[in-house]
C-alpha positions as CSV (number, residue, x, y, z in Angstrom):
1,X,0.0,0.0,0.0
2,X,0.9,3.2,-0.3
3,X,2.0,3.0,-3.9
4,X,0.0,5.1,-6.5
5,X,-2.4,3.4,-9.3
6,X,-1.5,4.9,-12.6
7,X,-2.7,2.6,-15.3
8,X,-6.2,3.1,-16.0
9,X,-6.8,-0.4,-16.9
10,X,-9.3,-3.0,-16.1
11,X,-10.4,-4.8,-14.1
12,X,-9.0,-1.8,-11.9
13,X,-10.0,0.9,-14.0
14,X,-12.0,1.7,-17.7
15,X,-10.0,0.4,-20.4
16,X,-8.4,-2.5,-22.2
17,X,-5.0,-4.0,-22.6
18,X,-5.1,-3.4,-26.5
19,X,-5.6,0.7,-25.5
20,X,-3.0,0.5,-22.6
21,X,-0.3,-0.7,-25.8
22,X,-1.2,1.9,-28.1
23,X,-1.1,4.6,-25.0
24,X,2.9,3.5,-25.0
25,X,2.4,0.3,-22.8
26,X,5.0,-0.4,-20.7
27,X,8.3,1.3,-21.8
28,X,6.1,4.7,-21.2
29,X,4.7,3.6,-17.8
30,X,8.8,3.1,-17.3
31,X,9.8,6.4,-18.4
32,X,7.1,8.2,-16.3
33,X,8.6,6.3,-13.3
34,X,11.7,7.1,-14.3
35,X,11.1,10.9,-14.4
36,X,9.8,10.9,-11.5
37,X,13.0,9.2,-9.9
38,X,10.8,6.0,-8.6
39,X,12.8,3.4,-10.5
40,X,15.3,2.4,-7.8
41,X,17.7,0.9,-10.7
42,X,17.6,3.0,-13.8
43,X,21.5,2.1,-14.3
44,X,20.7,-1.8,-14.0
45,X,21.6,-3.4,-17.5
46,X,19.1,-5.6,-19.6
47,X,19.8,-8.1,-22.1
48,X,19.9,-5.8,-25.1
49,X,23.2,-4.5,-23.4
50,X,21.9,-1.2,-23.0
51,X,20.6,0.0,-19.1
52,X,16.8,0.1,-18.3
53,X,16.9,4.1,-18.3
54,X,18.6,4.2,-21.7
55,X,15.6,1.4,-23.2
56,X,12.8,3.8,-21.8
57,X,14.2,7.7,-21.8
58,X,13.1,8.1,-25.1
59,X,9.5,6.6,-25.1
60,X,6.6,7.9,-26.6
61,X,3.2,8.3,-24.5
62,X,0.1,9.1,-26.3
63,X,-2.7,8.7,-23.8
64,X,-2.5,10.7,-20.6
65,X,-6.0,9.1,-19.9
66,X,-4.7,5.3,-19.8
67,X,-1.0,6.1,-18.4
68,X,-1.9,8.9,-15.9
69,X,0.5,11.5,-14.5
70,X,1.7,10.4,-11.0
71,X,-0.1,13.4,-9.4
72,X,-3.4,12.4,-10.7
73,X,-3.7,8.6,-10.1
74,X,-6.2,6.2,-10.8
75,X,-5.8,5.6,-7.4
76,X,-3.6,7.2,-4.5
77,X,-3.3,3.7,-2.7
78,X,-4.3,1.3,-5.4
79,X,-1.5,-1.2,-4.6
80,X,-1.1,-4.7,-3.0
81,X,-2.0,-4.5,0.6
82,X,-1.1,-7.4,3.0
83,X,-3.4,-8.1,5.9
84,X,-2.4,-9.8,8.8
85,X,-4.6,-11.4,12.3
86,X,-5.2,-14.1,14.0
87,X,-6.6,-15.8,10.3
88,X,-3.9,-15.1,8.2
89,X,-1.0,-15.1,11.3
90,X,2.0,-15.1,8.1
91,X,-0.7,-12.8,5.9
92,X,-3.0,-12.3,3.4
93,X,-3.7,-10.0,0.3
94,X,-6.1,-7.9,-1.4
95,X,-6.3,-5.6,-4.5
96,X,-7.9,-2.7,-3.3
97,X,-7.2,-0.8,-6.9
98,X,-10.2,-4.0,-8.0
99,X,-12.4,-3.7,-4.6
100,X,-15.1,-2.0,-4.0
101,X,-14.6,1.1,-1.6
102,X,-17.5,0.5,0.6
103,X,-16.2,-3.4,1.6
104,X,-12.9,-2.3,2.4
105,X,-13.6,-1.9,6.2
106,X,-16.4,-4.8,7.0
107,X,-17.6,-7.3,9.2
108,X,-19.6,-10.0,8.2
109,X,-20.9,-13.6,8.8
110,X,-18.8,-16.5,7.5
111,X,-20.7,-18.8,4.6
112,X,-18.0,-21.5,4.7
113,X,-17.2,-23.9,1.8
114,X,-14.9,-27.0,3.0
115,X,-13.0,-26.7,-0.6
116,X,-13.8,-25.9,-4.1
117,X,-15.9,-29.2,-5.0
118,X,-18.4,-28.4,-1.8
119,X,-18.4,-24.5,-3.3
120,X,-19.4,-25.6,-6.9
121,X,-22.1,-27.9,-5.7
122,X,-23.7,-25.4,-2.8
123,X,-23.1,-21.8,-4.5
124,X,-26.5,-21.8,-6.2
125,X,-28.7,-23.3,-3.6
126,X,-31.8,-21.0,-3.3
127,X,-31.6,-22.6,-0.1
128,X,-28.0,-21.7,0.7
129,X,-28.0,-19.6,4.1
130,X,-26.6,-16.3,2.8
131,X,-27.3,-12.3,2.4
132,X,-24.5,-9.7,1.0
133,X,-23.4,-8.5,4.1
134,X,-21.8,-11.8,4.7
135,X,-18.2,-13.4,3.9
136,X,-17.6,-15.8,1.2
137,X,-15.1,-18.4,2.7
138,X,-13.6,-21.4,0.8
139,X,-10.8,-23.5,2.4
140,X,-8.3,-26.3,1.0
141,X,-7.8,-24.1,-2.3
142,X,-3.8,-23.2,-1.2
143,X,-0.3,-24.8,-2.3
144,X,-1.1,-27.9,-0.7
145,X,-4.8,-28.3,-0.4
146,X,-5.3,-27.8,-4.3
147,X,-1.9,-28.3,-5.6
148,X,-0.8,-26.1,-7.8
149,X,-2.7,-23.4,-5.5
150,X,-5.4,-23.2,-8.4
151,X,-7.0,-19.7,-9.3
152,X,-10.0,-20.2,-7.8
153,X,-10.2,-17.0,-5.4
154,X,-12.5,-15.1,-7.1
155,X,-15.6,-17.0,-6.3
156,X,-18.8,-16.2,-8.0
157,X,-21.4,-14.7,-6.3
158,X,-24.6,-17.3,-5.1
159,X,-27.2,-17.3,-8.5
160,X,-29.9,-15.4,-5.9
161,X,-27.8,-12.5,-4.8
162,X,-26.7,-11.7,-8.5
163,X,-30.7,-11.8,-9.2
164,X,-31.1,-9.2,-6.5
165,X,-28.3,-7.4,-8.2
166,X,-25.4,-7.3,-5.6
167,X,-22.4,-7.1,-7.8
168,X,-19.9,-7.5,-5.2
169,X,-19.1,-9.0,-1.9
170,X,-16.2,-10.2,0.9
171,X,-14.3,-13.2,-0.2
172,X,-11.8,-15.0,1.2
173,X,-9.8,-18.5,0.6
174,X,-6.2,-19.9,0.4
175,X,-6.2,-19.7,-3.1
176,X,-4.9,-17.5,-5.6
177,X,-7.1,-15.4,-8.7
178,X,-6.4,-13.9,-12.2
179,X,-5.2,-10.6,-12.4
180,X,-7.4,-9.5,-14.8
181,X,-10.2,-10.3,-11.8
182,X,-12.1,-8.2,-9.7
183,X,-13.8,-7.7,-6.7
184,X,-13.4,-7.9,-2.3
185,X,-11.1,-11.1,-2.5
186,X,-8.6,-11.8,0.1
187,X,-6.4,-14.5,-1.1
188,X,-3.2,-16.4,-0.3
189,X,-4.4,-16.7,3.6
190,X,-1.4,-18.1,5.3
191,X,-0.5,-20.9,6.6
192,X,-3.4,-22.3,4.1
193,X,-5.7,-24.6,5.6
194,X,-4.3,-27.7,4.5
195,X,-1.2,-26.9,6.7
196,X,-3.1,-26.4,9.7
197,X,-3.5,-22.9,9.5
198,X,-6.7,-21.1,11.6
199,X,-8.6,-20.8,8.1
200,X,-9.2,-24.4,8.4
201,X,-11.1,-23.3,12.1
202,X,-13.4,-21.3,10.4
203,X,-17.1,-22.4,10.8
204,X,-20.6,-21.2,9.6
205,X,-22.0,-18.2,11.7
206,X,-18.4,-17.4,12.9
207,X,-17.9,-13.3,12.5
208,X,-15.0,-12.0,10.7
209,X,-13.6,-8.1,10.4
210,X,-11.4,-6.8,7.6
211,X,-9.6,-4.0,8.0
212,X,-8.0,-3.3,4.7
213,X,-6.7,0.6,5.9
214,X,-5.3,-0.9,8.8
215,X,-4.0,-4.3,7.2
216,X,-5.8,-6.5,9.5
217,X,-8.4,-9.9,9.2
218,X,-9.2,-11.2,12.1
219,X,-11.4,-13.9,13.1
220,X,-13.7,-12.9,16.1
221,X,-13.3,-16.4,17.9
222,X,-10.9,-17.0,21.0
223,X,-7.5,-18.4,21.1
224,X,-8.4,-21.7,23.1
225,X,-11.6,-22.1,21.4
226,X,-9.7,-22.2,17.6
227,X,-7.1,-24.7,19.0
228,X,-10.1,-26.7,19.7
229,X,-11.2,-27.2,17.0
230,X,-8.0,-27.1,15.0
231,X,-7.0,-30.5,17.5
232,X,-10.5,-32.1,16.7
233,X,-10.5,-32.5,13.2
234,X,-7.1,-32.5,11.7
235,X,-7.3,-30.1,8.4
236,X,-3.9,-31.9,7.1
237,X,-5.5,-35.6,7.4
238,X,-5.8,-35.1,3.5
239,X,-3.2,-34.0,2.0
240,X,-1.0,-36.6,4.1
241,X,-3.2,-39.3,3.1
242,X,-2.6,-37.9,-0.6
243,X,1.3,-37.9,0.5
244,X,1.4,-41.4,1.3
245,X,1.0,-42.5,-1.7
246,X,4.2,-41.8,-2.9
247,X,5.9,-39.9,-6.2
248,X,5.8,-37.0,-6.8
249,X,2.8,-35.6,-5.0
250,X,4.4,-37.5,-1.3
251,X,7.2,-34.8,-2.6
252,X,5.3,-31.9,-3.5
253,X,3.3,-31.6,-0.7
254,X,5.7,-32.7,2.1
255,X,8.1,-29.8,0.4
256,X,6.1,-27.2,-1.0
257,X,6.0,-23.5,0.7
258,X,3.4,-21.4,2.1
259,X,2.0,-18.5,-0.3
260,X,4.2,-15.7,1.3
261,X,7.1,-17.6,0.9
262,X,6.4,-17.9,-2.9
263,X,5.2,-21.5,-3.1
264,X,8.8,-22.7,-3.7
265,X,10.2,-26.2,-2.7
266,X,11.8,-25.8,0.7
267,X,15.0,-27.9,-0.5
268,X,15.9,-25.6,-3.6
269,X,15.6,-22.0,-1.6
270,X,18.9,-20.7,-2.1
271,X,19.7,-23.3,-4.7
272,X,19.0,-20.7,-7.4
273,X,21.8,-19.5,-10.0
274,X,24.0,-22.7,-8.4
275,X,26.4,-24.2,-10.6
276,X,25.8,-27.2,-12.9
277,X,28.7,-29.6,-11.9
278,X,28.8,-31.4,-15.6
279,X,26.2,-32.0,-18.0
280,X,24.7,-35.3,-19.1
281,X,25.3,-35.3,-22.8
């Protein structure tokens, strides 16, 4: 947060990545920065030999409208912002540039979907216990729970909410979304709740308040009561079960990492850039 929206481009703003390229695209979004001294490495060199500065000094930009001046933002505090509580204790994030205003700050009741499968088949219940003022919580969707931590953040709305035309709520899972999505979606709640982490504690009814100006999520249930129920039914019973079947999956999810530590196997961090000893042909 903190960091200025200046690409009016959607889902965050009005137009379409075709317009944003014939505004100057990038190498102009580059050389505004630039001007504006907030590349921290102009001098850094790129593959064409020549330094990121010299690549983007001279680049046209035809559409103040799509690439806006840094004192006239799309958005004054349109970037990432990480939340943090006792239901994402390692964090969580939102796009506040693609939420809506009003469901920035909000408490609401917890509509809880066990993973993905249990979403798809309850989501358009006319019977499904719901109203727009609640929270949108799917579980088992992160690096371990659906491996490959599958884009499936940006739930749909329930069929009978759309009908009464609410175009937005609260959402919140382990999992990750497109960028080209929009919406109140908290994603990449960590530890995810295949590795134990509180999301998997979450139950129907429970009351949750976001606090995205003051980077906070926090779960309004106890301490003792959420290691209760975190000791009585085991949320990483499945993905061990999966694990013990050997291969490549017992490796994956034995190794992966957590969403904020970039989903990386924990035996190559560090590894990066190492030497190859000797090739095999």
């Amino acid at each position: 947060r903190g960091t200025p929206t200046i690409v009016d481009l959607q889902p965050s703003g009005r137009y379409l990545m075709e317009e944003f390229y014939y505004a100057g695209g990038l190498p102009a979004v580059l050389k505004r920065l630039g001007e504006a001294e907030r590349i921290p490495h102009k001098d850094a060199l790129t593959v064409n030999g020549k330094t990121l500065w010299d690549n983007v000094k001279d680049a046209p930009l035809y559409n103040d409208a799509v690439i806006r001046p840094l004192e006239d933002p799309l958005r004054e505090d349109g970037g990432m912002c990480i939340l943090r509580g006792n239901l994402a204790p390692q964090g969580a994030v939102l796009k506040p540039s693609a939420a809506t205003p009003e469901l920035m700050t909000h408490r609401g009741r917890a509509v809880v979907f066990e993973d993905f499968d249990d979403y798809k088949a309850r989501i358009n219940d006319p019977d499904l216990d719901v109203t727009a003022d609640d929270i949108l919580v799917m579980k088992h969707c992160g690096p371990r729970g659906y491996h490959g931590m599958a884009e499936v953040g940006n739930m749909g709305l329930p069929a009978k909410l759309l009908e009464q035309g609410v175009t937005d709520m609260v959402r919140l899972s382990d999992a990750r979304m497109s960028g080209t999505a929009y919406g109140t979606v908290v994603l990449h709640v960590a530890p995810e709740a295949a590795a134990g982490g509180p999301l998997a504690a979450v139950e129907n009814g429970d009351w949750i308040a976001l606090d995205a100006y003051a980077g906070t999520l926090h779960l309004e249930v106890d301490d003792a009561e959420l290691e209760r129920r975190l000791a009585e039914n085991d949320p990483t019973a499945a993905s061990r079960r999966i694990a013990s079947s050997g291969g490549y999956r017992q490796l994956y999810i034995e190794h992966v990492l957590q969403a904020d530590e970039g989903c990386d196997f924990d035996f190559l961090v560090g590894c990066r850039g190492a030497e190859v000893p000797r090739h095999s042909h």
